[in-house]
N, C-alpha and C positions, 0 to 999 in steps of 0.2 A: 664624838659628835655632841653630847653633853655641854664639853665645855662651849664648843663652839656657838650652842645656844643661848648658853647662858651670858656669853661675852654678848652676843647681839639685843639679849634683854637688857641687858644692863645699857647698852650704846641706844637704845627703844627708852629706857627713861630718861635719861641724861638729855637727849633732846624734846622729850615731850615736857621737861618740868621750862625748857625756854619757848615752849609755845604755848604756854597755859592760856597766853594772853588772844593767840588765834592771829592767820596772817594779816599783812598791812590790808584792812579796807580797802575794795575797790581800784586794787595797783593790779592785778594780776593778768589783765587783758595786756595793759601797757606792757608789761613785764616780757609777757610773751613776745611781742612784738618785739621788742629789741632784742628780747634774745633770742629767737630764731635769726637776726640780720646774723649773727658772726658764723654760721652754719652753712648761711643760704647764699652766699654771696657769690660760689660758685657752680651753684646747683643749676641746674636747668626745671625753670616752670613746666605748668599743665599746659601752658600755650606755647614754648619755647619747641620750636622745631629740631628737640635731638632726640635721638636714641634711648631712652634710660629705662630702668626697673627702680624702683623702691622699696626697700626691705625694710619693714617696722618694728619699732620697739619690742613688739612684743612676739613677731616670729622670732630675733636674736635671742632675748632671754628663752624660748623654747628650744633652743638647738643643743643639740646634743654637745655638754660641756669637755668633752674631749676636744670638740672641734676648733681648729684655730679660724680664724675671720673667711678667709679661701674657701676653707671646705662647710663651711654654713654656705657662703655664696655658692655651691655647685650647682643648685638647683634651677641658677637663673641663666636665660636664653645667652649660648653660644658660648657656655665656662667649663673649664674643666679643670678640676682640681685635684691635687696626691699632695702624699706626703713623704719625704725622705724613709721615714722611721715605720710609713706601713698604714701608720693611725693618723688619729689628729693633730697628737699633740706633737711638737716639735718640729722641723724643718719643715716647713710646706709651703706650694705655690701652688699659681691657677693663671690660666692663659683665658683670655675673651677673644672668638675669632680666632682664635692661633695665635694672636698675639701674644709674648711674653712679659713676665715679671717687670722685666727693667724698661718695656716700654707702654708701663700702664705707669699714671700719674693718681697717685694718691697723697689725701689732705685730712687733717685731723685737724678741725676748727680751723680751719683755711690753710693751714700750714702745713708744706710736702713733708710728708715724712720717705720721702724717696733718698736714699744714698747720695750724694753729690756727686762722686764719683763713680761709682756700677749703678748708677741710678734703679736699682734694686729695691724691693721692700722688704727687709726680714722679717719677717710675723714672727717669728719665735723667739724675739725681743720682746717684743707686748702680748704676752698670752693675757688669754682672757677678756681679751679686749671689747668684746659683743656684749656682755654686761653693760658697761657704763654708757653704751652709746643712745644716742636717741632716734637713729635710722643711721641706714646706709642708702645711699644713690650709686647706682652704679651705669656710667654713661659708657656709650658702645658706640665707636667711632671717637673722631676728635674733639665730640662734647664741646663745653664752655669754655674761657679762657678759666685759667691756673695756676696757681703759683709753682715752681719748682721745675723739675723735668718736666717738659712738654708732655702732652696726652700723646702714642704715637698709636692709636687703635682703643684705649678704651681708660677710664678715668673712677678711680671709689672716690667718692668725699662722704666724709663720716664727721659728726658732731657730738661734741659731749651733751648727755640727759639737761631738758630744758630745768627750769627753776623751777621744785614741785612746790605746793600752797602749805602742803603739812608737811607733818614730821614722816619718819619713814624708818624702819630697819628690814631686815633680809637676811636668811643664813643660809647657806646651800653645803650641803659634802653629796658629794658622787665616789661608788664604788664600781671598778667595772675590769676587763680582761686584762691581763699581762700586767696583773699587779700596780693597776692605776688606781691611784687615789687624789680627788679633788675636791680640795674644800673651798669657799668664798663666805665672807659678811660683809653689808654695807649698809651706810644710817646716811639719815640726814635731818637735817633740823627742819626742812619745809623755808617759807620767807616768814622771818620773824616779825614781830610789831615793827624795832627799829631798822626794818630793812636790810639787814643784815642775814646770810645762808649760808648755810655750810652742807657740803657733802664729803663722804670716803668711802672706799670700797676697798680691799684686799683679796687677793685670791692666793691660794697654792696650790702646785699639782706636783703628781710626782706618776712618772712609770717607767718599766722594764722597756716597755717598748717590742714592736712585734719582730722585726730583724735584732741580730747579735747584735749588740753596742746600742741600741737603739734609744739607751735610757734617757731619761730627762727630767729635770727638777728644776723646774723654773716654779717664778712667783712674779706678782705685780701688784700696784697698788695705786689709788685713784686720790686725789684729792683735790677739793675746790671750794673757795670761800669768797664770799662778797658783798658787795652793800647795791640796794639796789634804794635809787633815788625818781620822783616824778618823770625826769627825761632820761635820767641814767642809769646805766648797769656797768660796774667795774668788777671782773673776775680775775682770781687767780687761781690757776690750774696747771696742777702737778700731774704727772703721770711717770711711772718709776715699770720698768722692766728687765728683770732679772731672767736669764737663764744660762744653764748645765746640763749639755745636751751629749749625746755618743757621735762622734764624726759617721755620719750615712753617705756622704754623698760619692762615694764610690762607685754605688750600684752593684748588681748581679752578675758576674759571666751567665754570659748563656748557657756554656755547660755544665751548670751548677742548675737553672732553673731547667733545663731537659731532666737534668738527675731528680728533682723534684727538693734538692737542697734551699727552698725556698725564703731560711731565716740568714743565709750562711749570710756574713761581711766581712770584708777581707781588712778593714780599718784595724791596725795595732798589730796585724799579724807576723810574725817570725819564727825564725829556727834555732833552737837551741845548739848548744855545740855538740848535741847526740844528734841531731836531726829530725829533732820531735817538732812537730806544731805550735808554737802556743802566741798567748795573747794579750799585749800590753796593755791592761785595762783602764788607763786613764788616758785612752784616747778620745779627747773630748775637744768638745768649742765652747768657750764660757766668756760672757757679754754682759754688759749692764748699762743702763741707757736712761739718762733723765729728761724729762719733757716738762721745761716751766714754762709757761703763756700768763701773760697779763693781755687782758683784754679791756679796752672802754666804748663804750657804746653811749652814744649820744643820740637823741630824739632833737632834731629841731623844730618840730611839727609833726603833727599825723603823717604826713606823707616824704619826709627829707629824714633822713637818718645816716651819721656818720659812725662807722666801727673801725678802729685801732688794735691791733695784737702784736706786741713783742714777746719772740718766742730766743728762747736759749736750748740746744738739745745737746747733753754730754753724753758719749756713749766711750766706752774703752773694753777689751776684751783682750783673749789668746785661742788661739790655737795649740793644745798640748798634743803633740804627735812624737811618737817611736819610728826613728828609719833607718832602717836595717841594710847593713853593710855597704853605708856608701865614702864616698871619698871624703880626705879629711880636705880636700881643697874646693871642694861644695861649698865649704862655710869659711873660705877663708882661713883654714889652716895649714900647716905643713904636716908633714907625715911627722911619725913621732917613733922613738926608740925605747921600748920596754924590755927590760928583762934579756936586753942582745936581740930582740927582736924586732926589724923596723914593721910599724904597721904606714900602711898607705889606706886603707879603708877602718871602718869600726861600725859598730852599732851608736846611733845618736838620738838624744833626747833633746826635741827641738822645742822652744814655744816662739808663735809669729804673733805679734803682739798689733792691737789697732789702738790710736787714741785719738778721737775727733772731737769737733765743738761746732755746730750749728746755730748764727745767728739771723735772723730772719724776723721782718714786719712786714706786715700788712694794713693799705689802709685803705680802707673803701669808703664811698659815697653811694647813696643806695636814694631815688627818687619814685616814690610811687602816685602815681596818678590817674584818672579818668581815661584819660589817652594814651599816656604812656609810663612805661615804667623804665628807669636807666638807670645804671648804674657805671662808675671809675674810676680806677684804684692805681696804689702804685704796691711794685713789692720789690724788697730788696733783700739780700740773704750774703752772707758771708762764712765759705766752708773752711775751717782746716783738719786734715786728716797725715797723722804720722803714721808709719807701717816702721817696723823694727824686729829684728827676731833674737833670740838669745838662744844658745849651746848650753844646755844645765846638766847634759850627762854626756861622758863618752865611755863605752863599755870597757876601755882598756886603760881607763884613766879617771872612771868615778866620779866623783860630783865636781862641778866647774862653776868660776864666777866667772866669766868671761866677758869683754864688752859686746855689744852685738856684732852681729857679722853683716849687717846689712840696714841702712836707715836712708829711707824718702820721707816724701811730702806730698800732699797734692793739697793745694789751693785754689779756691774755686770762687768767685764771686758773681753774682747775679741781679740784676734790675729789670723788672719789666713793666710796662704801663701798660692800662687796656680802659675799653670805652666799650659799655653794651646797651643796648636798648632794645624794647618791644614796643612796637606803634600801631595803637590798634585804630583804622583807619574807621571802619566798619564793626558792625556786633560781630560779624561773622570771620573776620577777617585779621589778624596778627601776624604783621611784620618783624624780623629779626635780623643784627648786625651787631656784630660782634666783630672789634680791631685788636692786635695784641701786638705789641714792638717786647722784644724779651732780647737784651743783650747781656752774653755769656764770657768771663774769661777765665780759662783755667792756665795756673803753673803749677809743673810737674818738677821735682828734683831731686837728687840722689842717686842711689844705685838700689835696685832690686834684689833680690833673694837669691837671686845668682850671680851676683856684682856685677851687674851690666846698670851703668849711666842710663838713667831715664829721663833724664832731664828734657822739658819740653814745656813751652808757652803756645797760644792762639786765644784769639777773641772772635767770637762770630754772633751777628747781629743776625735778629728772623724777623719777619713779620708772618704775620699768622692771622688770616684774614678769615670769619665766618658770613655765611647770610644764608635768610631763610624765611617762608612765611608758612605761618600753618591757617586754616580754615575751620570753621566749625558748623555745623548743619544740623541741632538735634543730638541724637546719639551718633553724630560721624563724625570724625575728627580725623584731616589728614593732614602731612605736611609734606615739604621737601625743602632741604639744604641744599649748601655745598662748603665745604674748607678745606682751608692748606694749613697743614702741620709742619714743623720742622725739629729734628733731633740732633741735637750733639753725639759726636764718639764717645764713650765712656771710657773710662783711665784704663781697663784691659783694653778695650781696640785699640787703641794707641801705643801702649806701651809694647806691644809684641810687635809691632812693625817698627819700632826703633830700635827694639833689638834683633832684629832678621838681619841690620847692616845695610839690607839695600833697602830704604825707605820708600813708602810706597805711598802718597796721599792719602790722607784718610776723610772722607769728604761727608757735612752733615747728610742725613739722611733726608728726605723729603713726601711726603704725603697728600693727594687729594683725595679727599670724601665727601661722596657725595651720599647721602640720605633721604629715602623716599618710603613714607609710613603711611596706615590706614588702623584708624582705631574703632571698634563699634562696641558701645556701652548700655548694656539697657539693664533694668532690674536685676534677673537672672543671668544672664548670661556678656560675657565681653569680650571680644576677641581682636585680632589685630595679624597684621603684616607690615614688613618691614622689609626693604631692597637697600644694600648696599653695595657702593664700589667703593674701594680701599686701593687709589693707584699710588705706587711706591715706587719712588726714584734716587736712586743710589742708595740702596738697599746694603746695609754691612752685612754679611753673612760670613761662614766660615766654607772657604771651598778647598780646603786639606792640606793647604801649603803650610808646613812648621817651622815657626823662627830657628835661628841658630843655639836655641838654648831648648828645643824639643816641646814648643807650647803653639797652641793653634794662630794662626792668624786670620782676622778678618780684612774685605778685601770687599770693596763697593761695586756692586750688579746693579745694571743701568735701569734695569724694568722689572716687576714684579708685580703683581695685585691678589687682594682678594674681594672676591667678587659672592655676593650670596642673598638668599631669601631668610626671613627669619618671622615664622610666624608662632602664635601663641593664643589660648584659647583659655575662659573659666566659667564654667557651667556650674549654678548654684540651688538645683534643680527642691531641694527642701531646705528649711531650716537647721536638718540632720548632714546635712549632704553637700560637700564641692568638691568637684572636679578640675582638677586644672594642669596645665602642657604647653609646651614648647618644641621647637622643631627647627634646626637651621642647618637647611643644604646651600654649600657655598662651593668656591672653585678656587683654589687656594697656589697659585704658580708664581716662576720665575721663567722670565720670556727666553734668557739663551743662560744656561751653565755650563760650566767646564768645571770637572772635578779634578783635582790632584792630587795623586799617591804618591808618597816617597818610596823611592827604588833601592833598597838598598844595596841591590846587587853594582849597576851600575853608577848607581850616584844622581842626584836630581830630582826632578818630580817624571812620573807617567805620567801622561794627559789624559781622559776622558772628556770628549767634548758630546755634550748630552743634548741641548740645545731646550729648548721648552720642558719645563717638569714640572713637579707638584713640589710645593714646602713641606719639610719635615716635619715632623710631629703637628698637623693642619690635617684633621680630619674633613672630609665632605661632608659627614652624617652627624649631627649631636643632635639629641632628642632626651626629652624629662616628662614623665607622668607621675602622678600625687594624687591620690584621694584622702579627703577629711571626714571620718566619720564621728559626729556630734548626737549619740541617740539621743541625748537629753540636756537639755542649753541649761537647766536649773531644777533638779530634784532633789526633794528634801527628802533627808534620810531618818531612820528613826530614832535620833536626837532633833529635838524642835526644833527650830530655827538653824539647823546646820543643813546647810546645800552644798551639793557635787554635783560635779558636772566633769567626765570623763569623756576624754576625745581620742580617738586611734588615725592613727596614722600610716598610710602604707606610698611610699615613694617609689622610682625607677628611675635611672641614670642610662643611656647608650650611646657608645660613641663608636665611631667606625673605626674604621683600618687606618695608621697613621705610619708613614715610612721613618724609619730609622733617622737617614740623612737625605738629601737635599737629590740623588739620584735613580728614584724610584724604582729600586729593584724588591722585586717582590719579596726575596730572601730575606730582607733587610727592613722587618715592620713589625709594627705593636698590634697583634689582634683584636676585632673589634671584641667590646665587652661589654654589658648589661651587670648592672647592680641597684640591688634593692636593699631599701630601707623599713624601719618599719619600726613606730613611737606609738606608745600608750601612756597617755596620764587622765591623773585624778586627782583633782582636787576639790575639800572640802574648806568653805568659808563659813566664817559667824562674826558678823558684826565687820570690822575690819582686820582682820585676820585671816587668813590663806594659809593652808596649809595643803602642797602639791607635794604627788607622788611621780616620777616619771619614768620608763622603762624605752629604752635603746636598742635595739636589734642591728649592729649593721653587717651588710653582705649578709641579708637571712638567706640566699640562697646558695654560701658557701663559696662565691665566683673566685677560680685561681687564675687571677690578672697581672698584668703589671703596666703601670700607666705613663711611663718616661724612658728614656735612657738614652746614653751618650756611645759613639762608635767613632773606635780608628781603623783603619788598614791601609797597610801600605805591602809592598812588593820586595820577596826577598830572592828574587832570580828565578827561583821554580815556583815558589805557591806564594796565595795571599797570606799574611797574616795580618789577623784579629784580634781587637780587645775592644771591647764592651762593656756597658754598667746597666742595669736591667734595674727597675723602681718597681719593688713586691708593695702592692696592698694586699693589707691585712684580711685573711678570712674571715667568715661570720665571727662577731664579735659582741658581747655587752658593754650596758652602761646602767647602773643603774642610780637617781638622782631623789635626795629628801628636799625641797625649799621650805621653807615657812619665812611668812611677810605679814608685818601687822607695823 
């Protein structure tokens, strides 16, 4: 920790000796204003009739530094967040609504960092990432237009830290359970005389991880430099994310979590030739991913502003996995003859290798005015992504160079234009209209992992249409929308229905939302409700049928919605004292399903026709309570002029009962659970120097839950069988954090 300080004092002079001189005079209003345009450009206003929560600078830097970006957000209306690995750090997602990972649309300075192809977000590519931001938004329903994959239920746009006036440094290391260790520094030089800023930040983390293999040792690292001029601001921003994580996404058998074997993972696992257990320990997923954006922002006036970003995103990776006793013509080999022995199967040392490059700009026009404000951009993006796997070990034939046994492609490009504006007719009164045209074409080619041809082209054209007006009356503020969304198939829906043989259309998905809110703001206390419907047409879902190569296939359901209330309350009753909660009951169905099990006895699928049901993992119930206890906003201790000010924290998370899969059997569900939190810090300032103490408690009440999981069964002539993957959070757990900022 020592050093870590002292690197940060040293990166605290180095840019205090280039600001002797003190920031540019009188630039730093302007400043502001151009640079929040490259942040806000997809944001929704205070008058903008959607959905959203704002999470600020300075709750992010309070969150507990295990947590990846998801499990900070848990606490806000209708989220619910886990983690592969148990904890924070490493594999983790968060569903808004029930809605999933791959159909929520996320932007990092306007730019999706959604997958092109699983249109996914991996967070555990960018650890760390709540540090350098300057908020998050997070819109619930089909929000603003957006670059990248469509919004299809809810949308983050996150911005890098505005241009601070002075100089700055930071050092943080956190110690905490299961052998975590996290350290971070960052400086920056403030706006110099010549206009000129610079920022960097780094982090590292490392731990065990709460499930077997759970480990991880990722790093990241932030940088940004720029000149800023009377009408301009020209940035360049790096952002670099490393990680080294244990393959989790297996999950639990059930009868391992009944047994109460709640760390076990089956990821690496084999038999020896005694027939012992053991465990390939570098069963891992290991990634790296660089984010460069040049940004220019021009002022043409107080009120007209144009912002430009060319962004480039390299990411490449493996998968290193151990798999035990399968065919040599899995990978494209022939059986092989040892010793007089022919073998037909072996033990194999596979790695599935990713190499993508993300080109993408953005260019907005942004008008603000007395009447109205408008804004309309174009955005263009060009994906490619190679998949390839290579044979480095066969246990009956030792190390191997071999060429791969399997190489695609997927190519993806995107344009879209949009046009939005607010027209405030009246003081009381704000109109909204929002157009988006987004034309999509993906080429798919090669052969996959099990040499089946995937080869496949389409282009499809959406329009995506918003409108809405909100009201204001004093402390009342309502509104009501309505929009259509549309989603593309992702490269898995697709690709398992060209290899099932009997191809099956795969058709974009489609979405109305409509939105109807009431906001009441006074002093103390503010509170709000919120109505939505979420109707879904040709819904991809998975309803059991398995291609010819033994993987799920998705299959379009003509009707589905979710329907729900979503209220929220913050009572700020003292100065020492806030209160605050969330609450959203919804009703979360698909109008006719039919489920299908493979027979193995006879051959085919069994049919289940179920008709009206509940979505899977779509709880009815999600609810959050928090209190902030602040005894003392500023007390001086007895050193003179040094003040602390310690605040505690005690949080609550409950979610209901959520079913396994898509046909509501009671057997087949994740119990509801309650988890609480619960932060204490203290910090003492002098002068401008901070130095904060912080303490972490999570699950203080010990809860054994598990928040995800995946289910097969299909029919073997007398009885079902079963397999499952069950998602363990981690028990009560610490964290314990040092910062100092000067």
């Amino acid at each position: 920790m020592k050093k870590k300080l002292k690197q940060a004092a040293v990166a605290a002079a180095f840019v205090a000796a280039f600001t002797a001189a003190g920031p540019v005079a009188g630039a730093q209003e302007e400043v502001e204003h151009l640079d929040t345009v490259v942040i806000t450009v997809s944001r929704a206003g205070e008058m903008t009739p959607v959905t959203f929560t704002s999470v600020p600078k300075e709750e992010l830097e309070r969150a507990n530094p295990m947590n990846s970006l998801p499990m900070t957000l848990s606490l806000q209306p209708s989220v619910i967040s886990m983690s592969e690995g148990g904890t924070g750090l490493g594999y983790s997602k968060m569903t808004v609504r029930g809605v999933k990972g791959s159909q929520i649309n996320v932007t990092f300075n306007g730019i999706t960092l959604n997958d092109a192809e699983s249109q996914e977000v991996f967070w555990v590519n960018i650890p760390a990432l709540s540090s350098i931001l300057s908020d998050v938004q997070l819109q619930r329903g089909l929000g603003t237009s957006a670059s990248g994959a469509g919004a299809f239920g809810a949308s983050v746009n996150m911005g890098t830290k505005l241009i601070p006036v002075r100089a700055f440094a930071k050092a943080e290391v956190a110690r905490g359970s299961w052998n975590t260790l996290m350290t971070s520094v960052a400086a920056g030089t403030g706006l110099l005389p010549g206009g000129i800023f610079a920022d960097a930040a780094y982090s590292k983390s490392f731990t065990d991880g709460y499930i077997r293999n759970a480990k991880a040792d990722v790093q990241s690292a932030f940088g940004a430099v720029g000149l800023v001029r009377k009408r301009d601001v020209i940035r360049f921003t790096w952002l670099f994310g490393d990680q080294h994580t244990g393959i989790t996404w297996n999950g639990l058998p059930l009868s391992k979590w009944e047994a109460g074997e709640y760390r076990y993972n089956s990821a690496g696992e084999y038999y020896d030739s005694f027939g012992n257990v053991r465990y390939y320990d570098n069963e891992t997923d290991n990634y790296t991913q660089h984010h460069l954006q040049l940004n220019w922002t021009h002022g043409f006036s107080s009120g007209l502003t144009w912002s430009t970003t060319v962004n480039r995103t390299k990411g490449d990776g493996y998968y290193d996995q151990l798999k035990a006793s399968k065919k040599f013509s899995k990978y494209g080999l022939s059986p092989v003859t040892v010793g007089g022995v022919e073998y037909s199967k072996a033990d194999f040392n596979i790695l599935k290798y990713m190499d993508n490059t993300l080109w993408a700009s953005n260019s907005d026009l942004k008008y603000t005015g007395e009447k109205i404000d408008a804004t309309a951009g174009i955005n263009l993006s060009h994906y490619s992504g190679d998949h390839f796997g290579n044979v480095r070990w066969i246990s009956v034939l030792g190390e191997q160079d071999l060429d791969p046994w399997y190489t695609n492609n997927g190519t993806k490009k995107e344009g879209s234009i949009y046009a939005r504006a607010e027209f405030r007719p009246l003081g009381w009164l704000t109109a909204y209209a929002d157009l988006q045209y987004r034309l999509v074409n993906l080429v798919m080619t090669g052969e996959d992992d099990d040499n089946v041809d995937i080869s496949y082209r389409n282009t499809w054209g959406f329009f995506n249409p918003r409108a809405g007006a909100t009201a204001v009356f004093g402390a009342h503020k309502a509104y009501l929308s309505a929009a259509m969304g549309h989603r593309e198939p992702g490269r898995t829906d697709l690709k398992e229905n060209i290899k099932d043989g009997a191809w099956r259309e795969v058709r974009p998905e489609k979405m109305i939302d409509i939105e109807a809110g009431y906001q009441y703001s006074a002093d103390r206390v503010t509170a709000g409700a919120n109505l939505y419907l979420m109707e879904y047409y040709d819904m991809l879902l998975e309803t059991g049928r398995i291609s010819a190569v033994g993987n799920a296939i998705k299959e379009n359901i003509d009707r589905g919605w979710r329907r729900g209330v979503e209220l929220s309350a913050a009572w700020t009753p003292s100065r020492a004292i806030r209160v605050d909660g969330n609450l959203t009951l919804s009703i979360n169905q698909i109008a006719d399903y039919t489920a299908y099990y493979e027979d193995w006895d006879a051959g085919g699928y069994m049919e289940n026709h179920i008709g009206k049901t509940t979505m899977l993992l779509s709880p009815s119930v999600i609810g959050m309570g928090r209190i902030e206890f602040t005894p003392f906003t500023a007390r001086k201790s007895v050193h003179e002029g040094v003040r602390h000010t310690p605040v505690f924290t005690l949080s609550g998370k409950y979610v209901g009962a959520q079913y396994w899969d898509n046909t509501q059997s009671p057997e087949r569900r994740i119990p509801a659970y309650f988890v609480a939190d619960f932060s204490a810090r203290e910090s003492f300032s002098l002068k401008d120097n901070v130095l904060t103490f912080s303490l972490f408690i999570n699950n203080i009440l010990g809860a054994r839950y598990y928040a995800d999981v995946w289910v097969y069964r299909a029919w073997d002539g007398t009885a079902w069988y079963q397999e499952e993957g069950l998602t363990p959070q981690a028990p009560r757990n610490l964290m314990f954090k040092i910062t100092y900022s000067f």
